[in-house]
C-alpha positions in Angstrom: -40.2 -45.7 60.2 -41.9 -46.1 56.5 -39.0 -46.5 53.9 -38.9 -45.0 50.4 -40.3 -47.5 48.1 -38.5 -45.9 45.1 -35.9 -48.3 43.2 -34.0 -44.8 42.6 -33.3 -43.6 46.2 -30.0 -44.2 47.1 -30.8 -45.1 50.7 -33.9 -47.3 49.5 -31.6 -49.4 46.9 -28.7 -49.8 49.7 -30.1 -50.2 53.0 -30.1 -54.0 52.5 -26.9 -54.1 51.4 -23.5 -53.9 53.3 -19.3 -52.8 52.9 -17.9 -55.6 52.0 -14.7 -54.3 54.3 -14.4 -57.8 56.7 -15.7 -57.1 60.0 -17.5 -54.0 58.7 -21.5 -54.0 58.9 -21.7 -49.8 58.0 -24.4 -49.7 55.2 -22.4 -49.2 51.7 -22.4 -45.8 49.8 -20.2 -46.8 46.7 -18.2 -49.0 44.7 -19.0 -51.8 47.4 -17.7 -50.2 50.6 -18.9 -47.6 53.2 -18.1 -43.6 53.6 -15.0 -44.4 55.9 -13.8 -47.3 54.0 -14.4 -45.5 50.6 -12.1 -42.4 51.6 -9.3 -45.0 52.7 -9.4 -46.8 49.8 -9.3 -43.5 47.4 -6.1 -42.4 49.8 -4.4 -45.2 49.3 -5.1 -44.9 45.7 -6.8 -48.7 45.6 -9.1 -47.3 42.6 -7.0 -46.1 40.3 -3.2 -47.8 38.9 -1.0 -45.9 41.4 -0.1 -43.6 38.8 -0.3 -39.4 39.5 -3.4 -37.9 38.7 -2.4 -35.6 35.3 -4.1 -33.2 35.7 -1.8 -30.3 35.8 0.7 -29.1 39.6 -1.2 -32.5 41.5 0.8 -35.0 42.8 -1.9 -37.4 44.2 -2.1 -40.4 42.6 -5.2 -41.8 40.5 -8.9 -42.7 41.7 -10.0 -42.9 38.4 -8.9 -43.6 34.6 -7.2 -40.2 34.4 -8.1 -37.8 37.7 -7.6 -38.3 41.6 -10.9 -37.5 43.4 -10.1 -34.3 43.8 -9.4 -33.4 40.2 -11.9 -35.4 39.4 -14.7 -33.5 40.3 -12.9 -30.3 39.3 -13.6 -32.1 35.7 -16.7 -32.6 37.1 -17.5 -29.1 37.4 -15.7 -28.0 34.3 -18.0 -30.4 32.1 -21.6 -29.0 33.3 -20.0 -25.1 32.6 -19.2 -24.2 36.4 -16.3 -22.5 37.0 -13.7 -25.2 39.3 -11.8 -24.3 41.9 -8.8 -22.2 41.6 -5.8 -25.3 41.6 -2.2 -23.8 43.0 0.8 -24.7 41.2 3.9 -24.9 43.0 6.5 -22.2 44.1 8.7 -22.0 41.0 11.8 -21.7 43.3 13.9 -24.9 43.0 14.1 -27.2 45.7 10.7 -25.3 47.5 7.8 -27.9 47.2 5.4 -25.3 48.5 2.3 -23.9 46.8 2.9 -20.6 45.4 1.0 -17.8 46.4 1.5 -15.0 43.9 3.8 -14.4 40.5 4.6 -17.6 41.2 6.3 -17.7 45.0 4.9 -19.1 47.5 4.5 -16.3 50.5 7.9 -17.5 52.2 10.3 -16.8 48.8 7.5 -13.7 47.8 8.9 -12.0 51.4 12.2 -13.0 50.4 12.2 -11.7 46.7 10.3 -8.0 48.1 13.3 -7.5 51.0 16.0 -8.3 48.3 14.1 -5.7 46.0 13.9 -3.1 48.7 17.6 -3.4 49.6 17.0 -4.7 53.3 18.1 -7.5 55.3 15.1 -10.6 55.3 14.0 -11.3 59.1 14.9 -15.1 58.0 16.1 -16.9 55.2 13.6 -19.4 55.8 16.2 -22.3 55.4 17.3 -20.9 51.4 20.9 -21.6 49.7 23.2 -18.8 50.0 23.2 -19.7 45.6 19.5 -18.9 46.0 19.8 -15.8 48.3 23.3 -14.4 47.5 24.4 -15.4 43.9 27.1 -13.0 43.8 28.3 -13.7 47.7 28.2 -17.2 46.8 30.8 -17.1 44.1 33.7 -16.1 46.5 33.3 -19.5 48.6 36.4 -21.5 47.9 34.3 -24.7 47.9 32.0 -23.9 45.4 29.8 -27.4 46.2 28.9 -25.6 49.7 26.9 -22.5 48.4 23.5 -24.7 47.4 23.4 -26.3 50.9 24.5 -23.3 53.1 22.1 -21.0 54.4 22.6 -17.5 53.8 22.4 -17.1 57.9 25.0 -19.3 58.6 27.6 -18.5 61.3 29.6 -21.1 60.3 33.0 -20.3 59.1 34.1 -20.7 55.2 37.3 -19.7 53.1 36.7 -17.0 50.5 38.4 -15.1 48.1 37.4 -11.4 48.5 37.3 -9.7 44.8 40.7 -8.8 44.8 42.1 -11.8 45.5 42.5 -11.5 49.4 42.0 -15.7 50.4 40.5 -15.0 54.4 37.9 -16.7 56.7 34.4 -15.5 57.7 31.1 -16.4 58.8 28.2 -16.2 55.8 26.9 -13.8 57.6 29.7 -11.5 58.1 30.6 -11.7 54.4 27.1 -10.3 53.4 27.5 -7.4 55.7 30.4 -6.1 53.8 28.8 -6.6 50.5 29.7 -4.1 48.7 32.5 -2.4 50.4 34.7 -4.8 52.3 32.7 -8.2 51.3 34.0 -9.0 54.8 37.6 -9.5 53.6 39.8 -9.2 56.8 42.7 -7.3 54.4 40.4 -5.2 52.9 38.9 -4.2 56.2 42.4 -3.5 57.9 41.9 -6.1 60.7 44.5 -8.1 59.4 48.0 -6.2 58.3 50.1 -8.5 55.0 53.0 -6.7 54.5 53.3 -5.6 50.9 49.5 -5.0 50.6 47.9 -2.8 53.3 51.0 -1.9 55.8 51.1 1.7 56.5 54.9 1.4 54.9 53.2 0.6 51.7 50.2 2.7 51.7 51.2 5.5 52.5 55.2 6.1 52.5 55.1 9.7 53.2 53.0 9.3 56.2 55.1 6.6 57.7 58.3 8.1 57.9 57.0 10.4 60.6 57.3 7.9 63.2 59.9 7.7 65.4 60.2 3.9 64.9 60.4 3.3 61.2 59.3 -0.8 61.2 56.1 0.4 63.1 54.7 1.0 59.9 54.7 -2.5 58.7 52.6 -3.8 62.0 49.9 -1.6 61.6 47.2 -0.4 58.4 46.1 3.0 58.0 43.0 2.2 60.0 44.4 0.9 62.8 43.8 2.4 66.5 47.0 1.4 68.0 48.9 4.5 69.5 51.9 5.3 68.4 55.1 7.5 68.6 55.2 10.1 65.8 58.0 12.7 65.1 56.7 16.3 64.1 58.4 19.2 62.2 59.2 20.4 65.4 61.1 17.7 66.7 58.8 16.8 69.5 57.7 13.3 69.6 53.8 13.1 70.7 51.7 9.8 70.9 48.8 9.8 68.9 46.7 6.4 67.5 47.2 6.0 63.5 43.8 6.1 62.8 44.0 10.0 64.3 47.1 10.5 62.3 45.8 10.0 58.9 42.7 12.4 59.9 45.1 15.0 60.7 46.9 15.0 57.6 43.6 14.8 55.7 42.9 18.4 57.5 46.1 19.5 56.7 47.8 19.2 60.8 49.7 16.9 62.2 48.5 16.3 64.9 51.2 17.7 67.4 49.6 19.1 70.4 52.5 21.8 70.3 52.0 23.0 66.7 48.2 22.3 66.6 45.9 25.4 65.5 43.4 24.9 68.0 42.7 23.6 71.5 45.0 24.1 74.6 49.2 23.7 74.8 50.1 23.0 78.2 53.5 23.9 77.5 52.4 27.7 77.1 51.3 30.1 79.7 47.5 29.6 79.9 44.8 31.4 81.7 41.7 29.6 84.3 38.8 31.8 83.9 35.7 32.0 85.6 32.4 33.5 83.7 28.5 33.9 83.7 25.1 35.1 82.2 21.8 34.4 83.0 21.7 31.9 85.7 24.7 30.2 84.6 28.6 29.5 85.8 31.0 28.0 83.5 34.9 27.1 83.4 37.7 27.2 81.6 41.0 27.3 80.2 43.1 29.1 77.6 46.3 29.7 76.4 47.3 33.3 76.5 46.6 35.7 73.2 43.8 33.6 71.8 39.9 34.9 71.5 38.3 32.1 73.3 36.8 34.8 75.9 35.8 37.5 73.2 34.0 34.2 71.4 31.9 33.5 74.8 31.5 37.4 75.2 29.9 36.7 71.8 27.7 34.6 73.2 26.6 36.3 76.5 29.4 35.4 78.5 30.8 37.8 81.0 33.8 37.5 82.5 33.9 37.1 86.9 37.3 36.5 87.0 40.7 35.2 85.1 44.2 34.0 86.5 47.3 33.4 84.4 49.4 30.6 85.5 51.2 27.6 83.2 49.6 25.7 81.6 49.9 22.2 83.3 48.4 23.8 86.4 45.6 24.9 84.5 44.7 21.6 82.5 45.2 20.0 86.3 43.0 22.8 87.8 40.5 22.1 85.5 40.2 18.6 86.0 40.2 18.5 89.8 37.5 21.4 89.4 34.9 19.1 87.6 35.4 15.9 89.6 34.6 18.3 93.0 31.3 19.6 91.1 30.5 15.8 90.2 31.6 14.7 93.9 29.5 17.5 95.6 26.2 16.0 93.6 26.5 19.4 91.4 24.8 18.8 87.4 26.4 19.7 85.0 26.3 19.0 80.8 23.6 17.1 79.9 22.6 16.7 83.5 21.7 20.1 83.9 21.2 21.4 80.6 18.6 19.9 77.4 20.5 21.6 74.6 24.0 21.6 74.1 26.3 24.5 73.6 30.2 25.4 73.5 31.6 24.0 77.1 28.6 22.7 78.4 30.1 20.4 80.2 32.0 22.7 82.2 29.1 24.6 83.0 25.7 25.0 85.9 22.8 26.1 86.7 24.0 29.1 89.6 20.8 27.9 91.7 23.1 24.9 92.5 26.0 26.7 93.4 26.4 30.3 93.1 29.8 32.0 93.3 31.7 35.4 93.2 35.2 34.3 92.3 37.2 31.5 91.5 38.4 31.9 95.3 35.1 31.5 96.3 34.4 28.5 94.1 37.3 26.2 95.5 35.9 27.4 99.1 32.8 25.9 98.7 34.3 22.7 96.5 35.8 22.0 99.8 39.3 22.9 98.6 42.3 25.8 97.6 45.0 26.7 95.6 47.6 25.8 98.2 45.7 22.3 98.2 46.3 22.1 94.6 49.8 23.2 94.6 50.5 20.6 97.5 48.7 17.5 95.7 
């Protein structure tokens, strides 16, 4: 094949010469070596004094007097009037080394910033300091050297020091869940009962002196579930859980299922009534003089029939009535109904079962008074 004669062609001037790499015979393209020899050499920063390039955010070193290739022809560029490349800084967040992305953050700490904005929990932390994440979390740690090199989704335990002054231990993680209200302070959340601080005794004095035992204040906190004995005005002890106690004096009750307003006191004379509408059965109990049938009349209730009897043998008729509907594969509540309504659960469809009177109902249950009565 004819070659150019021209001394200014580059493959002309240097197809007779070679890189003068040892053992390398590739035809040279500049600065006395080859294309692959070149690009190691300018990698390894053999051109240049090993110093960084300076041009602004590049941490390559030198391949010239001032640039890195790179750079380099960015000046290149700049110097004939054509717009360069766009160069990325880094993130601005200390300790990330990544390029930022926009106002500043690279995308991982832009995500980070927007959930924090928002007010929602970040899918990851992406490996950043609970000081970075948290700053206001992170001054409760004990040990403040920890919060720069713990991640903010740590389940590791750490002491603390809730804003009160509560000294506890919790994971990272389950102190940023009670930012804000308990800041995962064991005291503060009434897990843990210090007597003096958050004992029912000491919380609430007029409370605990309802209970039959006195020092069981001091082993529980007002949000405690524990059941325990309480005294009413009546002078019948009941059991009820504290939690449930402080609710009923928030209503303005007590709680004691003897003096209580509403629901049903076995200790009275109560009533087991049967009743219907339009395709429907339902059960029931009540204690005798209240207006829980004229309320379902209200409704479109009718009544089939009603028996008086006390009221333990009503609250047990009751009960042994619903597990023979569930037994005998009857639906009832949510099972047999899509919307909800006052005794629902006590309640079916009549093309299930279809009855006349309560008689009749324990008939085809498969049982009868005088089995109740026996058992």
């Amino acid at each position: 094949m004819a070659m150019c004669k021209s001394n200014k062609c580059a493959v002309h001037s240097n197809a007779s010469k070679v890189c003068s790499t040892p053992f390398c015979n590739r035809p040279l393209i500049a600065r006395g070596l080859c294309g692959p020899c070149y690009d190691r050499a300018r990698t390894a920063g053999s051109f240049g004094s090993g110093e960084k390039c300076e041009e602004l955010s590049c941490q390559r070193k030198k391949s010239t007097e001032k640039f890195c290739h790179t750079c380099y022809k960015r000046h290149l560029s700049r110097m004939k009037g054509v717009k360069p490349l766009k160069v990325r800084g880094k993130c601005t967040i200390s300790g990330c080394n990544r390029q930022h992305h926009s106002h500043g953050f690279c995308r991982a700490c832009l995500k980070l910033k927007q959930s924090r904005t928002n007010g929602s929990k970040p899918k990851k932390f992406f490996g950043k300091s609970l000081l970075f994440t948290h700053p206001h979390i992170a001054k409760l740690m004990v040990d403040q050297s920890l919060p720069s090199i713990v991640s903010a989704g740590s389940a590791k335990f750490y002491e603390w020091v809730c804003p009160i002054g509560h000294p506890y231990t919790n994971t990272v993680k389950g102190v940023i869940r009670g930012d804000g209200k308990t800041y995962g302070c064991a005291v503060c959340r009434g897990k843990k009962v210090v007597i003096g601080v958050n004992d029912l005794a000491t919380v609430d004095k007029e409370l605990a002196r309802f209970l039959c035992n006195i020092e069981d204040g001091k082993s529980v906190t007002i949000k405690s579930k524990k059941v325990l004995m309480w005294e009413c005005g009546c002078r019948a002890p009941y059991p009820l859980s504290v939690q449930a106690r402080v609710m009923a004096k928030e209503t303005g009750n007590t709680g004691c299922p003897r003096c209580s307003k509403y629901g049903h006191d076995r200790t009275m004379e109560s009533f087991f009534y049967l009743v219907n509408r339009s395709g429907h059965f339902k059960i029931g109990i009540m204690n005798t003089g209240t207006s829980r049938l004229r309320q379902h009349g209200c409704k479109g209730w009718s009544v089939v029939e009603k028996i008086m009897m006390e009221g333990d043998l009503a609250r047990g008729l009751e009960t042994m009535v619903k597990r023979l509907l569930k037994k005998n594969g009857i639906p009832t509540g949510s099972k047999a109904f899509r919307e909800k309504f006052d005794g629902y659960s006590e309640a079916w469809n009549s093309a299930d079962l279809d009855v006349t009177s309560i008689d009749d109902l324990l008939k085809k249950l498969g049982t009868s008074f005088e089995a109740i009565l026996a058992a």
